[in-house]
CHARMM-style PDB file with segment names, atoms N, HN, CA, C and O in Angstrom:
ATOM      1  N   UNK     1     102.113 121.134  89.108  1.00  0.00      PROA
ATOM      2  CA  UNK     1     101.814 119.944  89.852  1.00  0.00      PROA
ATOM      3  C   UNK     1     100.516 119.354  89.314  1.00  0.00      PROA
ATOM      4  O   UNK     1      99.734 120.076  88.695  1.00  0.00      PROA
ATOM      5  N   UNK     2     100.272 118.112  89.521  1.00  0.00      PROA
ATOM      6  HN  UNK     2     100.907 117.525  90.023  1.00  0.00      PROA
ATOM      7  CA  UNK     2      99.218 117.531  88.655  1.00  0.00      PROA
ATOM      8  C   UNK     2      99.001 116.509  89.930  1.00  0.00      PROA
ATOM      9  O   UNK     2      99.902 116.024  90.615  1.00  0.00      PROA
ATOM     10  N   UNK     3      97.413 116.278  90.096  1.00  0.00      PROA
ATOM     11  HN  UNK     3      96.681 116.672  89.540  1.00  0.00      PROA
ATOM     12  CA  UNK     3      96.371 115.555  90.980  1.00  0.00      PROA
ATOM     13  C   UNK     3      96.160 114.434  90.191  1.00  0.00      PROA
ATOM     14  O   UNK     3      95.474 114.470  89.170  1.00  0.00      PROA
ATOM     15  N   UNK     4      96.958 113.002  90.797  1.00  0.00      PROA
ATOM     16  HN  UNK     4      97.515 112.973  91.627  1.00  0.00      PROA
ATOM     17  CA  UNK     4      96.444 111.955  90.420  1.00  0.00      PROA
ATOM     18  C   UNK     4      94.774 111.779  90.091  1.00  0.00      PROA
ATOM     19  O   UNK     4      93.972 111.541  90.994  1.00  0.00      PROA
ATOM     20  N   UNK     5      94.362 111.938  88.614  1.00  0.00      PROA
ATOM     21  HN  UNK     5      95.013 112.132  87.880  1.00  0.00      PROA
ATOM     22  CA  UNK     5      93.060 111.649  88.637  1.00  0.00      PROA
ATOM     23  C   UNK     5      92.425 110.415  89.240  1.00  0.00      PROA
ATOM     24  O   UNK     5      91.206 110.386  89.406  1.00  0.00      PROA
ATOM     25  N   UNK     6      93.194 109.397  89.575  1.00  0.00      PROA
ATOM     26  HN  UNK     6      94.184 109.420  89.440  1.00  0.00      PROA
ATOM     27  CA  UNK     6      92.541 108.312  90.246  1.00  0.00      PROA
ATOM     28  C   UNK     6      91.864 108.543  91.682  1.00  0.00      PROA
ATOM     29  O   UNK     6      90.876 107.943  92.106  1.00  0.00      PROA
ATOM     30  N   UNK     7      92.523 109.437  92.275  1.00  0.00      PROA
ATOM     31  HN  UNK     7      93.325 109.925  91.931  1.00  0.00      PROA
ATOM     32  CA  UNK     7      92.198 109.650  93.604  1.00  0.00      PROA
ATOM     33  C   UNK     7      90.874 111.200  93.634  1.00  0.00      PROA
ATOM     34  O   UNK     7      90.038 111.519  94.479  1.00  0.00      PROA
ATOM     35  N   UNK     8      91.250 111.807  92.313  1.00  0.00      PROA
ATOM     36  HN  UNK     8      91.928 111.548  91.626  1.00  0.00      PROA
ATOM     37  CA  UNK     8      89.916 112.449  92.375  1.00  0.00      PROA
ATOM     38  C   UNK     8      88.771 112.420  92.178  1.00  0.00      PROA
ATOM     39  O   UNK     8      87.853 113.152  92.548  1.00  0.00      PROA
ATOM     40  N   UNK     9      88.844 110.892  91.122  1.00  0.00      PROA
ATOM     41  HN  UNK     9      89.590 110.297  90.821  1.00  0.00      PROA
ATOM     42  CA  UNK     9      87.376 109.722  90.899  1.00  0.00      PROA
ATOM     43  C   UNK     9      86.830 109.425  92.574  1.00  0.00      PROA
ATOM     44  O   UNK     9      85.672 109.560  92.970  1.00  0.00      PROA
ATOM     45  N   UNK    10      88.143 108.943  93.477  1.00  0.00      PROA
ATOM     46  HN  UNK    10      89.084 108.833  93.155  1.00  0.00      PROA
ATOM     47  CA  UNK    10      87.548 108.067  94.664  1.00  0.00      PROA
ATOM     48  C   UNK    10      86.767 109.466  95.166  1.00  0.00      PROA
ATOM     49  O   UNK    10      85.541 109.540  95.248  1.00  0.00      PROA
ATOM     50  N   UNK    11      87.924 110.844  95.570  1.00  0.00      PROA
ATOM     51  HN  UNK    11      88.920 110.783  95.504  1.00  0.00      PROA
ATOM     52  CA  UNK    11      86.943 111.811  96.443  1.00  0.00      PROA
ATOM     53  C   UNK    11      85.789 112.254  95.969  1.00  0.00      PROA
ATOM     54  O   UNK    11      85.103 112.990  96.679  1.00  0.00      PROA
ATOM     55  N   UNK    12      85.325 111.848  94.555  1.00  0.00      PROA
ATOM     56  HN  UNK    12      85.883 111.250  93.979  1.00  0.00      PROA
ATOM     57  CA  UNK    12      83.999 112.536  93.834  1.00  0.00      PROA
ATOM     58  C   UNK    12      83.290 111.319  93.947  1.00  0.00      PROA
ATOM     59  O   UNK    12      82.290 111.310  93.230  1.00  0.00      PROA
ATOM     60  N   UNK    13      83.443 110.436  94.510  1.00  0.00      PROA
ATOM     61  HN  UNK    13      84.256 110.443  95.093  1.00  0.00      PROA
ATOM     62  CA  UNK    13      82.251 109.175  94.140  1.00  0.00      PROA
ATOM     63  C   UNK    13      81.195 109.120  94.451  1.00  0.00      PROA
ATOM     64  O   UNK    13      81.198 109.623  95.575  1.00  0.00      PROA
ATOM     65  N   UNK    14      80.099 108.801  94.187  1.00  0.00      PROA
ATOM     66  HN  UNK    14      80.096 108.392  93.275  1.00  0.00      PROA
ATOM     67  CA  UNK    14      78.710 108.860  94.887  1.00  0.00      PROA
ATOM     68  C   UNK    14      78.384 110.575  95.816  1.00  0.00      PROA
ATOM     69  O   UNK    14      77.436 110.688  96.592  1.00  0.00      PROA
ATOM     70  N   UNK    15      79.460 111.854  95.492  1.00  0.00      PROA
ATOM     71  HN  UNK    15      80.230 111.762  94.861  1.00  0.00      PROA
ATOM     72  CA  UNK    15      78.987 112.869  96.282  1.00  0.00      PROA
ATOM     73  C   UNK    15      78.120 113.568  94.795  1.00  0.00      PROA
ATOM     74  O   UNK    15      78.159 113.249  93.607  1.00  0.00      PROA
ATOM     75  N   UNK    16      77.490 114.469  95.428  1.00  0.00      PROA
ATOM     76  HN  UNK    16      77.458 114.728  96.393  1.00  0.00      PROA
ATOM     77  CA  UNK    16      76.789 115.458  94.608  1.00  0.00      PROA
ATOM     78  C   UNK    16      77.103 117.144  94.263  1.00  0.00      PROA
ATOM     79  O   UNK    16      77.266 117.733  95.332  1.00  0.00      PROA
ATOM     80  N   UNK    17      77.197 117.820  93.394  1.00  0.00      PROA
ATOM     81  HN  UNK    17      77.064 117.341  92.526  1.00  0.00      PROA
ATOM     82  CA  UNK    17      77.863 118.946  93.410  1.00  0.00      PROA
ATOM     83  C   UNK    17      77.812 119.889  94.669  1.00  0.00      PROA
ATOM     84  O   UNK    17      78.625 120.783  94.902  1.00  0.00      PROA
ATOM     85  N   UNK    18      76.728 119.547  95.444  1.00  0.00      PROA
ATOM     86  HN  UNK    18      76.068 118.820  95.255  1.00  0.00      PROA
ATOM     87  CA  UNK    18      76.406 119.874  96.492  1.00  0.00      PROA
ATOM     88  C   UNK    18      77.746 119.582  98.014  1.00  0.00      PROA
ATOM     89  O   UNK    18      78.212 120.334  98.870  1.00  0.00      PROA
ATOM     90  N   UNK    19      77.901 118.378  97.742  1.00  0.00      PROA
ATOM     91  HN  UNK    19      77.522 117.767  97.047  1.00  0.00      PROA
ATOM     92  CA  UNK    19      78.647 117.400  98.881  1.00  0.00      PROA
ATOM     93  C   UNK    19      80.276 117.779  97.565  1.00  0.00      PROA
ATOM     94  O   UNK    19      81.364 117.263  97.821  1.00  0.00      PROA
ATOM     95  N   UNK    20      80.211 118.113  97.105  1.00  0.00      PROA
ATOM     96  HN  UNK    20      79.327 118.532  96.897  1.00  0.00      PROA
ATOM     97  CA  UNK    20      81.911 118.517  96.757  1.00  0.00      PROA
ATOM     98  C   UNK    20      82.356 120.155  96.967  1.00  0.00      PROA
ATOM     99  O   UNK    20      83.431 120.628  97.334  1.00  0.00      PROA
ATOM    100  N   UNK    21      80.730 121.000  96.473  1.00  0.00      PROA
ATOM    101  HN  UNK    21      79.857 120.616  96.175  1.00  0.00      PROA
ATOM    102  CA  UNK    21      81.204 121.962  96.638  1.00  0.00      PROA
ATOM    103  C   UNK    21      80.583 123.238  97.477  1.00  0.00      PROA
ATOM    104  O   UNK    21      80.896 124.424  97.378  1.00  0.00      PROA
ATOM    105  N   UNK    22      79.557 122.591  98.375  1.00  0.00      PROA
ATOM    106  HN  UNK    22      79.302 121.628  98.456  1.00  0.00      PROA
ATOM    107  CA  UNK    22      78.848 123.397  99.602  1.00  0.00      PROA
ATOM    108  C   UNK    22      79.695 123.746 100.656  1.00  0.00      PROA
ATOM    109  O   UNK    22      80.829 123.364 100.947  1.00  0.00      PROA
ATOM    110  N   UNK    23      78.990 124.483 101.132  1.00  0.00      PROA
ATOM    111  HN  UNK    23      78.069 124.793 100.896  1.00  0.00      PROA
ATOM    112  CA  UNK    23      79.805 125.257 102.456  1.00  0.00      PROA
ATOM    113  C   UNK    23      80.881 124.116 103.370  1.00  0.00      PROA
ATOM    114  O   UNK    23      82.055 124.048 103.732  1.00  0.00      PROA
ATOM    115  N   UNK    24      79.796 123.436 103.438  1.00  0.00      PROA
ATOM    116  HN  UNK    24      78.842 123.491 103.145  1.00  0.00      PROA
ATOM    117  CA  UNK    24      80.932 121.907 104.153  1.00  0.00      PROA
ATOM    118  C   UNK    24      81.185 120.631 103.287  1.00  0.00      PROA
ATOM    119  O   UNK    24      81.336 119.506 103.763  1.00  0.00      PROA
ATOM    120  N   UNK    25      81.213 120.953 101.920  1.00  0.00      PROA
ATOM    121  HN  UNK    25      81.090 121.868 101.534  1.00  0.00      PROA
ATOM    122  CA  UNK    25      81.817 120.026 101.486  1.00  0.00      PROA
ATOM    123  C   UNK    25      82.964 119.815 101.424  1.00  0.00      PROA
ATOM    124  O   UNK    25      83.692 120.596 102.035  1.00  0.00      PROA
ATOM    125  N   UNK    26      83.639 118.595 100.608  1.00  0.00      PROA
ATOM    126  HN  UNK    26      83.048 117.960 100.111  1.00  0.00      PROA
ATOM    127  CA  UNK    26      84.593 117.986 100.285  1.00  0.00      PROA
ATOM    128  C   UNK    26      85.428 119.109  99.821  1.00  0.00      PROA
ATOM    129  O   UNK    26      86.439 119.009 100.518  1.00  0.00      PROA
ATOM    130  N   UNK    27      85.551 119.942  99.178  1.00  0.00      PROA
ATOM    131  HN  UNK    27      84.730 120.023  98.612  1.00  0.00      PROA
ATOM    132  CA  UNK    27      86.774 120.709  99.047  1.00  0.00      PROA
ATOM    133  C   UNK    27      87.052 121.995 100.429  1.00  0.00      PROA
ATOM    134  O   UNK    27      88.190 122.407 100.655  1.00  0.00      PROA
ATOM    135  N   UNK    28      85.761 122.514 101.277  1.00  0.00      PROA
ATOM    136  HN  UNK    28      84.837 122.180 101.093  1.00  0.00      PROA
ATOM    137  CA  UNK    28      86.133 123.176 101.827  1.00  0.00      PROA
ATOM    138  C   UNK    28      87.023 122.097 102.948  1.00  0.00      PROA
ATOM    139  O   UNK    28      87.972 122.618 103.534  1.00  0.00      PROA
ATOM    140  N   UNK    29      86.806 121.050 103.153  1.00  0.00      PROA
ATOM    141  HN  UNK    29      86.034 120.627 102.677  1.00  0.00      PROA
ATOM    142  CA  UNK    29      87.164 120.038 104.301  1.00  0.00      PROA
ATOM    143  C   UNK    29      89.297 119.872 103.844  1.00  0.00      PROA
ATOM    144  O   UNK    29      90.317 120.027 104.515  1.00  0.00      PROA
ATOM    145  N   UNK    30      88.991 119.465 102.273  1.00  0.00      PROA
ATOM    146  HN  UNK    30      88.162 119.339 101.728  1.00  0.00      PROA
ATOM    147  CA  UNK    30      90.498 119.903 101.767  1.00  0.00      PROA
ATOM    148  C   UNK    30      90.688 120.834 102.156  1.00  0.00      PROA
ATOM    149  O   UNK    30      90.788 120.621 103.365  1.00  0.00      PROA
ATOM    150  N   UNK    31      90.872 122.146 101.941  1.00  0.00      PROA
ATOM    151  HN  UNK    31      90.791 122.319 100.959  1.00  0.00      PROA
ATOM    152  CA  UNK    31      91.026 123.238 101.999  1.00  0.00      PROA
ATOM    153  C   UNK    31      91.668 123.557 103.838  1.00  0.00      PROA
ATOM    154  O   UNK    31      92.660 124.174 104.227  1.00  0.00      PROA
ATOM    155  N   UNK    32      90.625 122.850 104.572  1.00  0.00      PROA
ATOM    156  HN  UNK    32      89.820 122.349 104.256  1.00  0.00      PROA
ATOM    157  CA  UNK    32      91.323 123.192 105.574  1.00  0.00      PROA
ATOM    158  C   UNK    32      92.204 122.330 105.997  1.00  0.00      PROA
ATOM    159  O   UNK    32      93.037 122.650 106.845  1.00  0.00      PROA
ATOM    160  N   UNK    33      92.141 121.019 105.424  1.00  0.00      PROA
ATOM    161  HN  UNK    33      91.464 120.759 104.735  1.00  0.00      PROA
ATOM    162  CA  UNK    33      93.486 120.271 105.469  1.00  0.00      PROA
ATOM    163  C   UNK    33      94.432 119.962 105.180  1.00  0.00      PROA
ATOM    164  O   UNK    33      95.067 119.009 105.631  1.00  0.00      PROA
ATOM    165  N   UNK    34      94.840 120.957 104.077  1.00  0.00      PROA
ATOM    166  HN  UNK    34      94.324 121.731 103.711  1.00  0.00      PROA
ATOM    167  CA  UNK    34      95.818 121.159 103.526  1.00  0.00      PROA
ATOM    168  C   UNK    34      96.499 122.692 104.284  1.00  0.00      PROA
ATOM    169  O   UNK    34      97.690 122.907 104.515  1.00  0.00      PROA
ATOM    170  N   UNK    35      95.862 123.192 104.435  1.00  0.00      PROA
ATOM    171  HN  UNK    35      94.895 123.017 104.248  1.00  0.00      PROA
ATOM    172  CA  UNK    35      95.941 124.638 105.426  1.00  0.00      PROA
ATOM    173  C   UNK    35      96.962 123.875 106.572  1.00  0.00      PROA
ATOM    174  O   UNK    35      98.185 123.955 106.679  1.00  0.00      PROA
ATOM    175  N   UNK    36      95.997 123.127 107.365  1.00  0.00      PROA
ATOM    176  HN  UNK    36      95.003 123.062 107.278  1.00  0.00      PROA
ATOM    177  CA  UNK    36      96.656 122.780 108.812  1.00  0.00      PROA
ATOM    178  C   UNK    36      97.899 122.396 108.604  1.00  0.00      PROA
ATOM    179  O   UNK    36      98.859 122.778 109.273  1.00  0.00      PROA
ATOM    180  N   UNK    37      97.953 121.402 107.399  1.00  0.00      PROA
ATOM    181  HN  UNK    37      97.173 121.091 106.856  1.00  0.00      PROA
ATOM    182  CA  UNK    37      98.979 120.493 106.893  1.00  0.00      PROA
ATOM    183  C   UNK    37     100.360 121.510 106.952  1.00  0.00      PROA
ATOM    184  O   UNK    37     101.366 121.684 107.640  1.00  0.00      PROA
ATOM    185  N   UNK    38      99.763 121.990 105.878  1.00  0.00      PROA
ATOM    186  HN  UNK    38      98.946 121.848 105.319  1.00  0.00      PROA
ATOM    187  CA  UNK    38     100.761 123.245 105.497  1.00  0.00      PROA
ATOM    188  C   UNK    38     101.696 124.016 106.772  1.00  0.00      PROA
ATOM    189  O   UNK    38     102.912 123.998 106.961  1.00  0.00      PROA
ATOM    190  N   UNK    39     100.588 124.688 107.546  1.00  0.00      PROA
ATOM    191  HN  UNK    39      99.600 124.702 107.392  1.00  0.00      PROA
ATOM    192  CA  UNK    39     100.839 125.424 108.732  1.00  0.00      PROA
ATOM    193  C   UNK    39     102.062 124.352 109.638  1.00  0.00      PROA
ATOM    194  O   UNK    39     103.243 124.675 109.768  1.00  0.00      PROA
ATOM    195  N   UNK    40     101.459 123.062 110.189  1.00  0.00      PROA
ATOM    196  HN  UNK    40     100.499 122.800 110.084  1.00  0.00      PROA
ATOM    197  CA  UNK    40     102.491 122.287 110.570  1.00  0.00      PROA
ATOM    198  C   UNK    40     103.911 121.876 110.148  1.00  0.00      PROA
ATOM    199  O   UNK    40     104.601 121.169 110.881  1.00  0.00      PROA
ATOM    200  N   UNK    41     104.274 122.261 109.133  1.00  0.00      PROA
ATOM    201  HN  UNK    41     103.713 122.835 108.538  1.00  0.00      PROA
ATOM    202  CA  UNK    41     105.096 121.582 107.900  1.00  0.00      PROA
ATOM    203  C   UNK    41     105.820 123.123 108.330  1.00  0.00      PROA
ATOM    204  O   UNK    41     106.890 123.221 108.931  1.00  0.00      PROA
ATOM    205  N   UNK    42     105.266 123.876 108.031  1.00  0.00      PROA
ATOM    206  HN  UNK    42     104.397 123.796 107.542  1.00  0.00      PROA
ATOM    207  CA  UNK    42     105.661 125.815 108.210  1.00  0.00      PROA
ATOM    208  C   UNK    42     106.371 125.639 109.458  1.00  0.00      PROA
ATOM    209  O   UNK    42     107.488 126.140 109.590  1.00  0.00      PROA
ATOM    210  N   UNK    43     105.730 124.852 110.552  1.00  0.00      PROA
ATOM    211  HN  UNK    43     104.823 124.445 110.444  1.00  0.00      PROA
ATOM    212  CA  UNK    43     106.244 125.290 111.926  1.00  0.00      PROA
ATOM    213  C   UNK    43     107.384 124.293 112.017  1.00  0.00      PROA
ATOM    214  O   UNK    43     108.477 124.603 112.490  1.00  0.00      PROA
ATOM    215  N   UNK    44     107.155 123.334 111.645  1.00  0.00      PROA
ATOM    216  HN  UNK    44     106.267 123.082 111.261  1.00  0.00      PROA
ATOM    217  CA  UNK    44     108.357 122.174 111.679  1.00  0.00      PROA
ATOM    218  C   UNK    44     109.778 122.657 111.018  1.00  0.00      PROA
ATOM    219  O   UNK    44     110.881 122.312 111.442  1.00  0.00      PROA
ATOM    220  N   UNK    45     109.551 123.491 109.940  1.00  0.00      PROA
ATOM    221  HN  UNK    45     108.655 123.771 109.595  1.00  0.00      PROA
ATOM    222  CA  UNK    45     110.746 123.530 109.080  1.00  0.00      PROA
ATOM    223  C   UNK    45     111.191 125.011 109.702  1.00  0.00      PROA
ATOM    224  O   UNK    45     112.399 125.233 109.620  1.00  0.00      PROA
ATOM    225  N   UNK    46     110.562 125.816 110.173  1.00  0.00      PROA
ATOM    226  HN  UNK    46     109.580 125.635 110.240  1.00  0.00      PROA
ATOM    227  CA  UNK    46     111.132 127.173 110.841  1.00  0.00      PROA
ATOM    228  C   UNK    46     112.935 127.250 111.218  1.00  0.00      PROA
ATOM    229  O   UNK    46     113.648 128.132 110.739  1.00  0.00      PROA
ATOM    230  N   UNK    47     113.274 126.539 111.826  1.00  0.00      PROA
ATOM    231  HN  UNK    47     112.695 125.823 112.215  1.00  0.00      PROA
ATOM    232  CA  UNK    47     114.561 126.193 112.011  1.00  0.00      PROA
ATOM    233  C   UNK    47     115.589 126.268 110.851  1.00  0.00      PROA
ATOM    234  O   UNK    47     116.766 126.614 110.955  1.00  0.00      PROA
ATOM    235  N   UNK    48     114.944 125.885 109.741  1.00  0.00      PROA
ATOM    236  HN  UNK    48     113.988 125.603 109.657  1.00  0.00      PROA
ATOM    237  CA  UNK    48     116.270 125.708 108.529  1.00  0.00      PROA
ATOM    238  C   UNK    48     115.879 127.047 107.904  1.00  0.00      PROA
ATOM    239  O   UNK    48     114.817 127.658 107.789  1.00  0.00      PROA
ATOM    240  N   UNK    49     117.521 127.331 107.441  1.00  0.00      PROA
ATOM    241  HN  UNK    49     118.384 126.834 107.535  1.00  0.00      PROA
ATOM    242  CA  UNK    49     117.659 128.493 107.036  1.00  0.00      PROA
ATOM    243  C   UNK    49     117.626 128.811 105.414  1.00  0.00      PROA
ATOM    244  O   UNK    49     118.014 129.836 104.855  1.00  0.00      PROA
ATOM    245  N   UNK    50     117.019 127.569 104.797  1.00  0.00      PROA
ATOM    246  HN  UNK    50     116.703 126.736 105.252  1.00  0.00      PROA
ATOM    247  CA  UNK    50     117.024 127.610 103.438  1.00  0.00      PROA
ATOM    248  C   UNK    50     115.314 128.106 102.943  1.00  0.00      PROA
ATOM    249  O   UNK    50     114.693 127.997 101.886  1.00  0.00      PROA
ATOM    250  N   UNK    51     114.976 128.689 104.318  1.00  0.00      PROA
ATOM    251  HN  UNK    51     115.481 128.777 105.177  1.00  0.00      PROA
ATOM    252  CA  UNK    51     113.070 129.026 104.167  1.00  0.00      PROA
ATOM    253  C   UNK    51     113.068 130.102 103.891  1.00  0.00      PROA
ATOM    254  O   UNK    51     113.524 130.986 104.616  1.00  0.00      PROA
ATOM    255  N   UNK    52     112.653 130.248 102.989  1.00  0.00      PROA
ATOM    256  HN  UNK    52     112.283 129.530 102.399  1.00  0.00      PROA
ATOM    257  CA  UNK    52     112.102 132.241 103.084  1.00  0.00      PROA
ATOM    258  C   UNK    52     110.766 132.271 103.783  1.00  0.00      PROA
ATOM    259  O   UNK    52     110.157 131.291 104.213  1.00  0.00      PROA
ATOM    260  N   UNK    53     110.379 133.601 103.839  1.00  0.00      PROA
ATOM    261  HN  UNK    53     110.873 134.397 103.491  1.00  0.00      PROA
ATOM    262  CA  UNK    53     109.161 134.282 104.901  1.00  0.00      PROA
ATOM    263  C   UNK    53     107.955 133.358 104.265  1.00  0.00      PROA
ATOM    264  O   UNK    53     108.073 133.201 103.049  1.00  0.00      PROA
ATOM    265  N   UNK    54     107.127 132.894 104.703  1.00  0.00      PROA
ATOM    266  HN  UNK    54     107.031 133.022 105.690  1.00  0.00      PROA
ATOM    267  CA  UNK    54     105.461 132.208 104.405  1.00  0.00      PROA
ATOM    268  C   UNK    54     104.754 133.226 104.177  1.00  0.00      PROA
ATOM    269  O   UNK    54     104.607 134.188 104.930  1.00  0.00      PROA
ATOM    270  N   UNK    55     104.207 133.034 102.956  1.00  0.00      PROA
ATOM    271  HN  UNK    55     104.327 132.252 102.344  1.00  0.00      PROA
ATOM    272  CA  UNK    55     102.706 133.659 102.495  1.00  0.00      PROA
ATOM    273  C   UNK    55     101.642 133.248 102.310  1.00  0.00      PROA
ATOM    274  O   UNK    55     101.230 132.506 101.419  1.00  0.00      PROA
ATOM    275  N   UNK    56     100.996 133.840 103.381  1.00  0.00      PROA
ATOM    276  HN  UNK    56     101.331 134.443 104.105  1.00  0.00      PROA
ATOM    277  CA  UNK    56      99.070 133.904 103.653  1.00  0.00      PROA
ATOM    278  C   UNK    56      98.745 133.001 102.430  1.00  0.00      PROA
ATOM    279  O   UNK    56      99.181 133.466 101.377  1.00  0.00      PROA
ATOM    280  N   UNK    57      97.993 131.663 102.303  1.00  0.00      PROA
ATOM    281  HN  UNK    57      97.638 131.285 103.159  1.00  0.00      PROA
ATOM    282  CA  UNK    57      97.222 131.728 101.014  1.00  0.00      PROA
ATOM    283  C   UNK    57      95.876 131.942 101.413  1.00  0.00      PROA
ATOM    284  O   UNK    57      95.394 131.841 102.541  1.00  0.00      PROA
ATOM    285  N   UNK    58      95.258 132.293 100.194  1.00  0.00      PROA
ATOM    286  HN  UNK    58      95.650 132.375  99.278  1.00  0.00      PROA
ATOM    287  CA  UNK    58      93.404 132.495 100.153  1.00  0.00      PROA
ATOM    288  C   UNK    58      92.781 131.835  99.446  1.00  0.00      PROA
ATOM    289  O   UNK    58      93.206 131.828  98.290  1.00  0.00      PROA
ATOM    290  N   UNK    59      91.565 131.007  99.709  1.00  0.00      PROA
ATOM    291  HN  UNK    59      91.220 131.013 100.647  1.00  0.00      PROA
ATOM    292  CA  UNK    59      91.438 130.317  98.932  1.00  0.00      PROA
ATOM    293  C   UNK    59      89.876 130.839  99.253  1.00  0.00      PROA
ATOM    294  O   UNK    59      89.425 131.564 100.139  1.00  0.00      PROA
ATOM    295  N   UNK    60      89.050 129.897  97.741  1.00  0.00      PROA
ATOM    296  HN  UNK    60      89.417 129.307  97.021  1.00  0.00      PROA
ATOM    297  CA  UNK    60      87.566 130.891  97.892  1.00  0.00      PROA
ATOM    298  C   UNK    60      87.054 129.979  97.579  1.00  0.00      PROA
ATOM    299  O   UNK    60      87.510 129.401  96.592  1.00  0.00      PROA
ATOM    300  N   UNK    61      85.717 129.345  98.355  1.00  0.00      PROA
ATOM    301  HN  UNK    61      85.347 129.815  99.156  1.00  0.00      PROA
ATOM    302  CA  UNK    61      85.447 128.091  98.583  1.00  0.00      PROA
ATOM    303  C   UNK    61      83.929 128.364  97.766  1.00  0.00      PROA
ATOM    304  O   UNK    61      83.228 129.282  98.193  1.00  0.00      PROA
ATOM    305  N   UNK    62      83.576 127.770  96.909  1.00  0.00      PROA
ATOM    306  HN  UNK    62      84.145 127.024  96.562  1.00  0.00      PROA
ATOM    307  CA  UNK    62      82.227 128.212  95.991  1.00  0.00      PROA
ATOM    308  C   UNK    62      81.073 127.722  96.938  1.00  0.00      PROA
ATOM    309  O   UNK    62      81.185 126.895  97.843  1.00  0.00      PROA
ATOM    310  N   UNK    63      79.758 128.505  96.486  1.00  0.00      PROA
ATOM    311  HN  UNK    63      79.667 129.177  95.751  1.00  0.00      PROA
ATOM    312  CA  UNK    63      78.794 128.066  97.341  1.00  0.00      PROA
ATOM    313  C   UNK    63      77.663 127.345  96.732  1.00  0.00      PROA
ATOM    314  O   UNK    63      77.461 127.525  95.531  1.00  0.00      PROA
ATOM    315  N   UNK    64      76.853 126.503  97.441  1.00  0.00      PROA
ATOM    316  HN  UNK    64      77.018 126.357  98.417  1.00  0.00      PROA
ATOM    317  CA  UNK    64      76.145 125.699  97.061  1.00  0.00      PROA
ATOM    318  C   UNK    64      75.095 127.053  95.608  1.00  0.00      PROA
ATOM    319  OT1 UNK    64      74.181 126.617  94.908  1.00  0.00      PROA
TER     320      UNK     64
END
C-alpha cells in the first residue's frame, strides 16, 4: 500500500520533528486513529463469515 505523498506534505506542514514525532504528536494521534478506526470496522464486519480471527497490532511510537 502506498500513502499519497500529497497528503503527507499537508500532515508535515509547518510541524517540527517534535510535533510529528513526540509523545503527542501527529503520528501518535494517527496511530490512535487508525486503531479506533480499525477496531470499529472489526466490530461492524463481525457478522460476515468471510473474517478470520483479528490480530493485536503494535505499534511503537518514537520519542521526542
Amino acid at each position: 500500500m502506498s500513502i499519497d505523498k500529497d497528503l503527507l506534505d499537508r500532515l508535515m506542514e509547518g510541524r517540527s520533528p517534535g510535533d510529528l514525532f513526540g509523545k503527542s504528536g501527529i503520528l501518535a494521534e494517527l496511530t490512535k486513529a487508525l486503531a479506533e478506526r480499525n477496531q470499529a470496522i472489526g466490530t461492524a464486519c463481525k457478522t460476515r463469515s468471510n473474517i478470520g480471527p483479528r490480530k493485536r497490532l503494535r505499534f511503537a511510537v518514537v520519542a521526542e
